[in-house]
MIDOSE-1310 file (N, C-alpha, C; in nm, 2 decimals, decimal comma, always signed):
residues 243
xxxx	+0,08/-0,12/+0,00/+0,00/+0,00/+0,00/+0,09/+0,12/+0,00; +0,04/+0,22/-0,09/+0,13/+0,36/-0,04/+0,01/+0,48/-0,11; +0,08/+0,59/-0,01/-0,02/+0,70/-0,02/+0,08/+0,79/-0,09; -0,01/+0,87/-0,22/+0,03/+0,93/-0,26/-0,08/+1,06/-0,36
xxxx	+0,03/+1,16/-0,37/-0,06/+1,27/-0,44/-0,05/+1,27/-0,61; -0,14/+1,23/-0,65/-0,14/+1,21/-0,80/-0,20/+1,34/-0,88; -0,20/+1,43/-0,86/-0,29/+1,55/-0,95/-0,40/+1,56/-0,90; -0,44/+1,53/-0,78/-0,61/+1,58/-0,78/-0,62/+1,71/-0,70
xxxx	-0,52/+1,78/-0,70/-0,51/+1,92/-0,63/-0,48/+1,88/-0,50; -0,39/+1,79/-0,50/-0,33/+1,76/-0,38/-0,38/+1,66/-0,27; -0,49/+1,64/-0,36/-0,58/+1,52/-0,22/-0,54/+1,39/-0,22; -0,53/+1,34/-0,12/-0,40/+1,21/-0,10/-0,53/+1,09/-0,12
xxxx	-0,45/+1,04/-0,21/-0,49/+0,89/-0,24/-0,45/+0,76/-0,17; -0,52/+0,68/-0,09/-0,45/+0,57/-0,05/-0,47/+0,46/-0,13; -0,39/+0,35/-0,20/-0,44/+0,26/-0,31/-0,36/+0,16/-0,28; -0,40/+0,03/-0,36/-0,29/-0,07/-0,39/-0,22/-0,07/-0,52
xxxx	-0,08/-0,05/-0,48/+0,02/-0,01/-0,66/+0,11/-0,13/-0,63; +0,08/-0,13/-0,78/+0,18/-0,28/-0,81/+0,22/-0,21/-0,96; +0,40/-0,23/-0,95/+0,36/-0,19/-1,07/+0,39/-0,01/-1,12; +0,38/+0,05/-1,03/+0,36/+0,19/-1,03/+0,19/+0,22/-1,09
xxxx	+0,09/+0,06/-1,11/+0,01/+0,12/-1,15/-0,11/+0,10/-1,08; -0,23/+0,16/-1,06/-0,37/+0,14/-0,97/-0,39/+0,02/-1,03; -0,33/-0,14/-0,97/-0,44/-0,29/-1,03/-0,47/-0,38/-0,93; -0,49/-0,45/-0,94/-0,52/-0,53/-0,81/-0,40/-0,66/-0,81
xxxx	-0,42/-0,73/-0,74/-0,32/-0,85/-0,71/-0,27/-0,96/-0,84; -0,35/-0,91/-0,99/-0,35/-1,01/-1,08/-0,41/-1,15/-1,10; -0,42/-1,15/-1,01/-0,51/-1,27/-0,99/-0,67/-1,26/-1,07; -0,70/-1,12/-1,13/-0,85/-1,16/-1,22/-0,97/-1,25/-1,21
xxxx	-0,96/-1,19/-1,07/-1,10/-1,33/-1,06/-1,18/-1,29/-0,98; -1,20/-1,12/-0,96/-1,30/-1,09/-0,90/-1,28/-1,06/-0,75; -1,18/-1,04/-0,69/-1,14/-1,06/-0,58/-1,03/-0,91/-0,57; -1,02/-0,83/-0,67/-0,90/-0,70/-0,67/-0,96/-0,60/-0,54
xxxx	-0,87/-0,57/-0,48/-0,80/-0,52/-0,32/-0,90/-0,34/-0,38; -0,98/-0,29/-0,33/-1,04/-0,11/-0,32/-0,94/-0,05/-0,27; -0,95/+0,10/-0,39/-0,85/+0,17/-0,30/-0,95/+0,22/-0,17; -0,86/+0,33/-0,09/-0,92/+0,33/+0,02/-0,91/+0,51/-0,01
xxxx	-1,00/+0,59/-0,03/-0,97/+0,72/+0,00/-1,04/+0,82/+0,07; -0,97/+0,92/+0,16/-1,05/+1,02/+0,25/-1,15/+1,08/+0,19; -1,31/+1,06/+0,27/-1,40/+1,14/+0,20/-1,40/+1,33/+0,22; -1,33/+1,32/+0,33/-1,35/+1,46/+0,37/-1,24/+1,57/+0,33
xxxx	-1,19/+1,53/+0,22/-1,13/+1,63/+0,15/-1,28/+1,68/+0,02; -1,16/+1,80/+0,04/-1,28/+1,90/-0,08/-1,23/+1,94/-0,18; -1,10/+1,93/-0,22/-1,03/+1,97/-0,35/-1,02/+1,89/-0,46; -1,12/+1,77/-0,43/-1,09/+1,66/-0,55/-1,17/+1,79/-0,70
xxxx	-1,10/+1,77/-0,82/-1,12/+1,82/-0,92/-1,23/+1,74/-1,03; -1,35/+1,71/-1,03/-1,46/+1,63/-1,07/-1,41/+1,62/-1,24; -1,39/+1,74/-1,32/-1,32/+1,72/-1,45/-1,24/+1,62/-1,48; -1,15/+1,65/-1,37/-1,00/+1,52/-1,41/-1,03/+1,39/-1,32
xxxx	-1,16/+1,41/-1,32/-1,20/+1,25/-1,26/-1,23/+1,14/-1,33; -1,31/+1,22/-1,40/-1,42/+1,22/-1,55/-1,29/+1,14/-1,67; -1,22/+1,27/-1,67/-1,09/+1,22/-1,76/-1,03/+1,10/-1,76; -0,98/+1,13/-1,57/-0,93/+0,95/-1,54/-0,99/+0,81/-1,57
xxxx	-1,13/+0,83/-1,58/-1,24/+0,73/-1,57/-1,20/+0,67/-1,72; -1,26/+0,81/-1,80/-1,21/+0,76/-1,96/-1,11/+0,70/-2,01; -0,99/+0,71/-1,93/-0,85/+0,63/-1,93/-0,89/+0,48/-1,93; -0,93/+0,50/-1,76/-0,95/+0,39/-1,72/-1,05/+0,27/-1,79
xxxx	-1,16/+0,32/-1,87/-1,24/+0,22/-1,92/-1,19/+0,18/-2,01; -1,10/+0,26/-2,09/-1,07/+0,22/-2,21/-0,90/+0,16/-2,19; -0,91/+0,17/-2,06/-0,74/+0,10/-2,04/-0,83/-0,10/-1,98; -0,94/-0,06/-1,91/-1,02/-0,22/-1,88/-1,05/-0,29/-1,99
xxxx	-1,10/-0,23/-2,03/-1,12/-0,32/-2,21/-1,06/-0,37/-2,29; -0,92/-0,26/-2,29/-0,82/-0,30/-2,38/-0,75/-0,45/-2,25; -0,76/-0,44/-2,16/-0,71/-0,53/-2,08/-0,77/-0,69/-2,14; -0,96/-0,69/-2,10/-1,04/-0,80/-2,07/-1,01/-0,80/-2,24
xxxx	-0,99/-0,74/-2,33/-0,94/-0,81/-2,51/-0,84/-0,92/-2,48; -0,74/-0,91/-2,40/-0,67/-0,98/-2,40/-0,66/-1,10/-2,33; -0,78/-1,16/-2,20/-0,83/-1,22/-2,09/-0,97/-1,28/-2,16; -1,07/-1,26/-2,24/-1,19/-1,30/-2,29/-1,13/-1,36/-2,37
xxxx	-1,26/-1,58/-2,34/-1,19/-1,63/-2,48/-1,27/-1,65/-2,56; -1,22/-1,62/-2,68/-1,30/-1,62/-2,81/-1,37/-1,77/-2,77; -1,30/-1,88/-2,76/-1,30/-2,03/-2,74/-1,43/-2,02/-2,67; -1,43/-1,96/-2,54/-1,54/-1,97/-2,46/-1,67/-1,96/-2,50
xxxx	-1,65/-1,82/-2,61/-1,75/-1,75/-2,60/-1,82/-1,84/-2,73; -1,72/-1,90/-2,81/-1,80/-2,00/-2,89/-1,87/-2,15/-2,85; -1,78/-2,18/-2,75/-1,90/-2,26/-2,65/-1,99/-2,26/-2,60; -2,00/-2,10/-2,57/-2,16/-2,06/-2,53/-2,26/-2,07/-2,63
xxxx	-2,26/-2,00/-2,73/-2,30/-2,00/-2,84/-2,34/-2,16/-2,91; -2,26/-2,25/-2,94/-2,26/-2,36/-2,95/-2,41/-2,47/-2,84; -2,35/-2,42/-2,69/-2,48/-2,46/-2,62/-2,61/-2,38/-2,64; -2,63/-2,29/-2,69/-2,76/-2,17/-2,70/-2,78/-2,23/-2,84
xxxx	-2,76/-2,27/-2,95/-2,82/-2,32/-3,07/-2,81/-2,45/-3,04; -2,76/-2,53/-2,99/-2,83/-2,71/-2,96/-2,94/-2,69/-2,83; -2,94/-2,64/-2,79/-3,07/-2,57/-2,69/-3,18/-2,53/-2,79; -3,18/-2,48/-2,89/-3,28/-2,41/-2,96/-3,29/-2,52/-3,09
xxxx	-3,19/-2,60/-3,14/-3,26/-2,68/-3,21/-3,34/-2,79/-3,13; -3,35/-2,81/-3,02/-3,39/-2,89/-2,97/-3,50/-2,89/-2,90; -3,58/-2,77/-2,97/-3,68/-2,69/-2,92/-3,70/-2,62/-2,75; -3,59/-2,57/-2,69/-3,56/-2,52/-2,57/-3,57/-2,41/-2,59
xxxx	-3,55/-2,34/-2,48/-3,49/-2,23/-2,47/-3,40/-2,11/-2,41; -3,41/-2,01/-2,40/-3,26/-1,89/-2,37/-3,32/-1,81/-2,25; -3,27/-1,81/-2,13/-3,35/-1,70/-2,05/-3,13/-1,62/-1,98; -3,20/-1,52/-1,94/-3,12/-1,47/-1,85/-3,15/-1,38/-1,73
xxxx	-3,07/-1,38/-1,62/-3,09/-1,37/-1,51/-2,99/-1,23/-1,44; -2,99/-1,16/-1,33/-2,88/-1,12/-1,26/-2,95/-1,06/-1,16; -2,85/-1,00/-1,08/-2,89/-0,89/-0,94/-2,81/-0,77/-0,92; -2,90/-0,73/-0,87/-2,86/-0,59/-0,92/-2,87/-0,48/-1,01
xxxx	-2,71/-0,43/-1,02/-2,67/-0,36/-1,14/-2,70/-0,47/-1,26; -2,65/-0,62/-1,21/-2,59/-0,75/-1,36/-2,79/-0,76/-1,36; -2,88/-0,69/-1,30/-3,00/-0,71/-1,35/-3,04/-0,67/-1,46; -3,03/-0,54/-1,46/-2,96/-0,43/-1,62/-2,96/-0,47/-1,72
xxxx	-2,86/-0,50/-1,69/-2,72/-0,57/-1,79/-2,82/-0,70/-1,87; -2,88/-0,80/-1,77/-2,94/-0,90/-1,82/-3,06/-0,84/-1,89; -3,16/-0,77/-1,83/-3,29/-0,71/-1,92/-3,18/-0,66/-2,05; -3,11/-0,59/-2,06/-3,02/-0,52/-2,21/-3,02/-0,69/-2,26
xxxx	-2,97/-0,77/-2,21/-2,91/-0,90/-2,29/-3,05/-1,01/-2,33; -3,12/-0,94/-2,29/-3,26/-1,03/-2,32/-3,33/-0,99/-2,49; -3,33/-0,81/-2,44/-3,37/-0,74/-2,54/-3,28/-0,72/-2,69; -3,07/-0,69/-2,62/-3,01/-0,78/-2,76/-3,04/-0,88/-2,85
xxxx	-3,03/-0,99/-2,78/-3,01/-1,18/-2,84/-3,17/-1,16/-2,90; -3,31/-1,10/-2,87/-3,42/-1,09/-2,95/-3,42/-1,03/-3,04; -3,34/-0,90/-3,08/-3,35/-0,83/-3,16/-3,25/-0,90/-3,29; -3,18/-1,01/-3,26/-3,10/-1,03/-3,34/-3,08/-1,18/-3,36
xxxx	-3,21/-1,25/-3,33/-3,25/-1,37/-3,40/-3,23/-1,46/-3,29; -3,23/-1,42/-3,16/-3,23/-1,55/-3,07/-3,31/-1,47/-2,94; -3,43/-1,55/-2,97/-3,56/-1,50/-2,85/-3,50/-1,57/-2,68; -3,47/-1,46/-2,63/-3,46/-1,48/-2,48/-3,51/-1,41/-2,39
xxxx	-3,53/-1,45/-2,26/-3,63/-1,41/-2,18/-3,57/-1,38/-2,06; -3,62/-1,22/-1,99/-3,55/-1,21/-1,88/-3,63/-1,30/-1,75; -3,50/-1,38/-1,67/-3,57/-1,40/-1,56/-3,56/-1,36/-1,43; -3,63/-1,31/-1,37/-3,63/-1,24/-1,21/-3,57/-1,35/-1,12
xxxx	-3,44/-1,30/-1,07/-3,37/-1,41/-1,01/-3,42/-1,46/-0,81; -3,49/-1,34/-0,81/-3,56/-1,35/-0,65/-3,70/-1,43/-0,69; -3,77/-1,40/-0,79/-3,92/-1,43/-0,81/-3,87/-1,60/-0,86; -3,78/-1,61/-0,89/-3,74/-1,78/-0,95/-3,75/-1,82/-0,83
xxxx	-3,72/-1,82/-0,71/-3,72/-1,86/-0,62/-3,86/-1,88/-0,53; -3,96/-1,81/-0,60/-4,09/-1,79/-0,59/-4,18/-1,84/-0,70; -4,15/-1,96/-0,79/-4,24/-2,01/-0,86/-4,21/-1,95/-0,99; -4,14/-1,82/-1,06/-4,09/-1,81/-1,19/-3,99/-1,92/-1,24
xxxx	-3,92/-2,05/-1,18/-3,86/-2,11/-1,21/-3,93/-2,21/-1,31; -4,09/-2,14/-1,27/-4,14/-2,27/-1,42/-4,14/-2,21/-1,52; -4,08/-2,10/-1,56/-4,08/-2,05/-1,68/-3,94/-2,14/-1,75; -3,88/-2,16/-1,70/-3,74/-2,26/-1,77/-3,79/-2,43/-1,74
xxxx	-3,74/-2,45/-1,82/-3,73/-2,61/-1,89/-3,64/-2,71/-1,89; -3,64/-2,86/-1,83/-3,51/-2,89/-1,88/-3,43/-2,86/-2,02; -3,28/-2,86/-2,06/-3,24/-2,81/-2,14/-3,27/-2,72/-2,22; -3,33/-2,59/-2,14/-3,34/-2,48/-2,17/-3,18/-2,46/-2,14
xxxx	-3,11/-2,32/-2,17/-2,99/-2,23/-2,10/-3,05/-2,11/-2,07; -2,98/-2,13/-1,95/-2,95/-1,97/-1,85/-2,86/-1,88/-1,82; -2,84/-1,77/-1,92/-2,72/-1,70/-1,88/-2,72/-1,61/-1,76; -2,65/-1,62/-1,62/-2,62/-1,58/-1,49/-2,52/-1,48/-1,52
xxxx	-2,58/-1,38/-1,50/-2,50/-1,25/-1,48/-2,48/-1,19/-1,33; -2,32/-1,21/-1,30/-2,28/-1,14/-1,19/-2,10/-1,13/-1,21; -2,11/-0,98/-1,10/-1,92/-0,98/-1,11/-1,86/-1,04/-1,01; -1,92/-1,08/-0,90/-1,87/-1,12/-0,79/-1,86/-1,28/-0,81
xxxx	-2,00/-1,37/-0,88/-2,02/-1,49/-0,87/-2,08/-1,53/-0,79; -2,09/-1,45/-0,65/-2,09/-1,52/-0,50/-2,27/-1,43/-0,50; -2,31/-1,37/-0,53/-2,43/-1,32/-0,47/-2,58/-1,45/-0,44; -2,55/-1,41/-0,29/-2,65/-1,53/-0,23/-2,82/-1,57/-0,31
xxxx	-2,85/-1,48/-0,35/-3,03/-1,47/-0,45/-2,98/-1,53/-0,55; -2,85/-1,51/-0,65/-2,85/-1,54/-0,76/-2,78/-1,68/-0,75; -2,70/-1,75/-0,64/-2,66/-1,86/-0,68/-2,77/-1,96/-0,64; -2,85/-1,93/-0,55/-3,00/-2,00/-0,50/-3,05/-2,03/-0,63
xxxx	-3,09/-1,96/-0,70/-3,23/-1,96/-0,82/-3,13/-2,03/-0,92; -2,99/-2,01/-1,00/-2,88/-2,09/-1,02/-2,91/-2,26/-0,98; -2,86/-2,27/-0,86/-2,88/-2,38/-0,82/-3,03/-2,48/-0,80; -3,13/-2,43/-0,84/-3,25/-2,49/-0,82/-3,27/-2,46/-0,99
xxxx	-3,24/-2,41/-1,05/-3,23/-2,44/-1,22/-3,15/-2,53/-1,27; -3,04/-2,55/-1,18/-2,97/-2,68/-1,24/-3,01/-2,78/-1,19; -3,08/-2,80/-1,09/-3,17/-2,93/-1,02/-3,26/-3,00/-1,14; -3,30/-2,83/-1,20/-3,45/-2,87/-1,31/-3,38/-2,94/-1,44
xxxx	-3,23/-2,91/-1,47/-3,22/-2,96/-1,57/-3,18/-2,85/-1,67; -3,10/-2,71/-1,64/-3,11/-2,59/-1,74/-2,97/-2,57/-1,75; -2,92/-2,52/-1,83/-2,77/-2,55/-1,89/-2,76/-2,40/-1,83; -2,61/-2,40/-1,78/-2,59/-2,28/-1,74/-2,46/-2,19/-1,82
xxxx	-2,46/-2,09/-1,87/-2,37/-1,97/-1,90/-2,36/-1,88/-1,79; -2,22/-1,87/-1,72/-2,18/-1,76/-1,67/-2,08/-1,64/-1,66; -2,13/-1,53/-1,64/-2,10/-1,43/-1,70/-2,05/-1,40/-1,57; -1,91/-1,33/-1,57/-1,87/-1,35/-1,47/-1,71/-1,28/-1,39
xxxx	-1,69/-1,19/-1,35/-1,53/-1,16/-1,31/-1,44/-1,18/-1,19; -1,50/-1,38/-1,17/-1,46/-1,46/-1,07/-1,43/-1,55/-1,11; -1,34/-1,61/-1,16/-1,36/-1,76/-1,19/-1,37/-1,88/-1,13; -1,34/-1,85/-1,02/-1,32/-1,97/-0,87/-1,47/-1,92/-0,79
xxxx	-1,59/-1,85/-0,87/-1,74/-1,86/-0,77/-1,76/-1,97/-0,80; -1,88/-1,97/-0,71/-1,97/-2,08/-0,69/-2,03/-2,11/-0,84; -2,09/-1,97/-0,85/-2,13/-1,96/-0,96/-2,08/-1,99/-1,15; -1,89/-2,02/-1,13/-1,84/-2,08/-1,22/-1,87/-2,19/-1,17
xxxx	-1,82/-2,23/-1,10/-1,86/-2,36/-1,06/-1,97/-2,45/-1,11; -2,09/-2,42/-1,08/-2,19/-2,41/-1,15/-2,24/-2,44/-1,33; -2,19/-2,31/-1,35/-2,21/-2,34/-1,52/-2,14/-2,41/-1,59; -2,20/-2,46/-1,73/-2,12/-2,56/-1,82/-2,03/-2,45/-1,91
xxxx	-2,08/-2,33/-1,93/-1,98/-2,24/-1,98/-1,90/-2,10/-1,93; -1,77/-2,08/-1,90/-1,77/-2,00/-1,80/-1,72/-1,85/-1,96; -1,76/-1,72/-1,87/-1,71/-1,61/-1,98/-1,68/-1,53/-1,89; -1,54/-1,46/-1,89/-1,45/-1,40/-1,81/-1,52/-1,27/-1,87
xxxx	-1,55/-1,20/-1,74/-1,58/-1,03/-1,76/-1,52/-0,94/-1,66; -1,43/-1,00/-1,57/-1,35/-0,90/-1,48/-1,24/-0,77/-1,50; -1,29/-0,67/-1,40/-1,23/-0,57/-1,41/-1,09/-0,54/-1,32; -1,01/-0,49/-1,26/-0,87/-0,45/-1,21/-1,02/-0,32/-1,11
xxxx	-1,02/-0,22/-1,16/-1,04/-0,11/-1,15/-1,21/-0,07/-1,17; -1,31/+0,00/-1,08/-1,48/+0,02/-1,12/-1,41/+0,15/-1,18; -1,36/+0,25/-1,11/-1,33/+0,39/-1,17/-1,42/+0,44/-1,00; -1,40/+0,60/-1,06/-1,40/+0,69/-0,95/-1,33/+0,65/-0,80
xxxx	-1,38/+0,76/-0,72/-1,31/+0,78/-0,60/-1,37/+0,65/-0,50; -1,48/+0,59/-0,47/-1,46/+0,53/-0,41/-1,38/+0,35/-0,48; -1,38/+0,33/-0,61/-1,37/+0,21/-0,65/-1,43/+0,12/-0,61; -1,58/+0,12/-0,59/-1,69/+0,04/-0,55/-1,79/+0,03/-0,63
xxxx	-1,86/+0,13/-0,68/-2,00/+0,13/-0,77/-1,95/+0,06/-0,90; -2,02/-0,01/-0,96/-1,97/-0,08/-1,05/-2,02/+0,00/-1,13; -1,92/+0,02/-1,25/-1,92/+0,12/-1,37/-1,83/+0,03/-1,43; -1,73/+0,00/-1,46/-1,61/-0,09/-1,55/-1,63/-0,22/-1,55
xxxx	-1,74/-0,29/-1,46/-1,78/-0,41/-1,45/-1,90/-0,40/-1,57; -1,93/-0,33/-1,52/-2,05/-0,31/-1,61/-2,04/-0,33/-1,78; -1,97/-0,21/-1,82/-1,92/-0,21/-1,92/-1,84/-0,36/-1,99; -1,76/-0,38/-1,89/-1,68/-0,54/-1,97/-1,78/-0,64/-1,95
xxxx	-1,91/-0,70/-1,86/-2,00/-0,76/-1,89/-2,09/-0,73/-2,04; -2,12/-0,60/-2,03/-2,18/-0,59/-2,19/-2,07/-0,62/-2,29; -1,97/-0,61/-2,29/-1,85/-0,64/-2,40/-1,83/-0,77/-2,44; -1,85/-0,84/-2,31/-1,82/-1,01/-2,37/-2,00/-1,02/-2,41
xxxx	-2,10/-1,00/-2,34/-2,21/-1,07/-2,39/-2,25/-1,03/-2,53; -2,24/-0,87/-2,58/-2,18/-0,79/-2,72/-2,14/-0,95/-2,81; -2,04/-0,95/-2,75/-1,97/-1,04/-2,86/-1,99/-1,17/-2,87; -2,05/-1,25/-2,77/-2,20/-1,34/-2,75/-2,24/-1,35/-2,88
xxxx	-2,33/-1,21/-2,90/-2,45/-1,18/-2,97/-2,38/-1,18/-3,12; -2,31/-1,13/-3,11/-2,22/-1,10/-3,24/-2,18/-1,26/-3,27; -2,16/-1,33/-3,25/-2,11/-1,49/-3,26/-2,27/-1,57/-3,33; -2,35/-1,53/-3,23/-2,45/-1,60/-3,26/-2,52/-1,55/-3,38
xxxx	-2,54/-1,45/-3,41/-2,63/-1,34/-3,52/-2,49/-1,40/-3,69; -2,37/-1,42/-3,61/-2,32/-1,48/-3,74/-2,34/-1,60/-3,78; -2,39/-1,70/-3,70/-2,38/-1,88/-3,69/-2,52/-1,88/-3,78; -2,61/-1,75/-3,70/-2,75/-1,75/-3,79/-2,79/-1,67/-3,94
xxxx	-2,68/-1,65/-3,97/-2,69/-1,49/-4,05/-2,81/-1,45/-4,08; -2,81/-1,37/-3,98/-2,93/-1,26/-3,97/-2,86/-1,21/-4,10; -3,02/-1,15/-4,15/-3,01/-1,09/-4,27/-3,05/-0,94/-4,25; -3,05/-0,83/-4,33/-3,06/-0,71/-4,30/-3,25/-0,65/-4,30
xxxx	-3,34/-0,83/-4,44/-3,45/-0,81/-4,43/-3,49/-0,86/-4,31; -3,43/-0,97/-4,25/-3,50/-1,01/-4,14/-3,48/-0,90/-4,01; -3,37/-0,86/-3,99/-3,33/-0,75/-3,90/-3,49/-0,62/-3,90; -3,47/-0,59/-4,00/-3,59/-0,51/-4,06/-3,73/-0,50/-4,01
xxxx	-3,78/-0,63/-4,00/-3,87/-0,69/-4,03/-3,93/-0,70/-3,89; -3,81/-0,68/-3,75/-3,84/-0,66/-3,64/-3,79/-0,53/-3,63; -3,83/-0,45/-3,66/-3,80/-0,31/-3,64/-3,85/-0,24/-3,75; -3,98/-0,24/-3,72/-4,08/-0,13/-3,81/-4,06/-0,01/-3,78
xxxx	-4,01/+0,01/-3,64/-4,01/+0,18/-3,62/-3,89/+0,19/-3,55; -3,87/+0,35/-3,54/-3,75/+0,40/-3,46/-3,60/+0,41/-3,59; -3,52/+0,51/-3,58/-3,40/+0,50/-3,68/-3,32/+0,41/-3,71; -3,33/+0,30/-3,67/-3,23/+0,18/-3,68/-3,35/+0,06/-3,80
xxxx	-3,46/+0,11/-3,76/-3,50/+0,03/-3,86/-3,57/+0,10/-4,00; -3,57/+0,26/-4,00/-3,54/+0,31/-4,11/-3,40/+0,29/-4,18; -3,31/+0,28/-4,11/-3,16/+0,25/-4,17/-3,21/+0,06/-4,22; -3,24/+0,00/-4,16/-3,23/-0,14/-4,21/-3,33/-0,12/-4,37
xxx	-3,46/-0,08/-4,39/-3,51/-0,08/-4,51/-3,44/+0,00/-4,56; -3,36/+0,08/-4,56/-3,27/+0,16/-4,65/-3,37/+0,27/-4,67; -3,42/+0,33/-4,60/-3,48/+0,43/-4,59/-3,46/+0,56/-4,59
């Protein structure tokens, strides 16, 4: 650990540096050390926060390019179309923030030829669990892995017989543990001053499941009429009829 003044108008930062750089222990699995910083200073500069953040997401991304495996991500893909020829089907789940994230990943994978359905991972535990099927898949969105709601509703879907995808920047959860496919989304760094609110988790979960979608929409080649065809309105489906 060391404290030091980095440009924020003198407000001392306490962090873990490895490296000379703000990362965590390397280890990638969901588990990186928070800096720790005084709230009761007042000269933090909110502009060059903003700035730093920008660095930072685009310094996490360029990271998880190099940590995300293509391999995996076509395994997943692989289990989501033998699930769907076999007349099954795609739900996904999270808590929280990765709840978000999952309604976005429900409304993606539909828009682009693979109908999925969000599922409420507390109400699963309350009788939504009959909305899945055996060999249906379930993609489990979390950064921790460990969230107690989501590995419950997790584990009583794999009782029923549901293939699991998880989405994930732990690889030693329960919740890898769990799934037949695991997809690395972990971050070093959330951004801002406390390094808690997930923002850079965020983002690298949408990037691998992005490229999910992007895998699958190729295996299917969506076409630009069928793209169309679900999108009568709004500018993206004026752009698809060439409008």
């Amino acid at each position: 650990m060391s404290t030091k003044r980095d440009g924020l108008n003198g407000f001392a930062v306490t962090a873990a540096v490895t490296n000379g750089n703000h990362k965590s222990n390397g280890n990638h699995d969901g588990s990186s050390a928070r800096a720790s910083y005084p709230l009761t200073e007042t000269s933090i500069n909110p502009a060059q926060e903003v700035e730093r953040f920008f660095d930072l997401a685009v310094e996490e991304m360029s990271a998880l390019r190099t940590r995300a495996e293509v391999e995996a991500i076509e395994a997943a893909a692989k289990l989501i179309l033998e699930c769907e020829a076999a007349g099954g089907r795609v739900h996904v789940t999270g808590i929280g923030k990765s709840e978000h994230v999952a309604r976005y990943t429900a409304s993606l994978f539909s828009s682009t030829g693979t109908p999925t359905y969000f599922l409420h991972a507390t109400e699963c535990l309350h009788g939504s669990a009959g909305q899945a099927r055996q060999q249906d898949v379930i993609i489990a969105i979390s950064n921790s892995g460990t969230t107690a709601e989501l590995i419950q509703a997790v584990e009583l879907l794999t009782k029923l017989g549901v293939n699991v995808i998880c989405v994930s920047g732990n690889r030693n959860s329960r919740l890898a543990q769990l799934s037949q496919v695991f997809l690395y989304a972990g971050v070093d760094n959330e951004g801002g001053l406390l390094n808690l609110v997930p923002r850079a988790s965020i983002l690298a979960k949408i990037y691998v499941i992005s490229a999910l979608s992007v895998s699958l929409e190729s295996h299917k080649g969506l076409t630009r009429e069928q793209f169309a065809q679900w999108h009568p309105s709004g500018a993206v489906g004026r752009i698809a009829r060439g409008e």
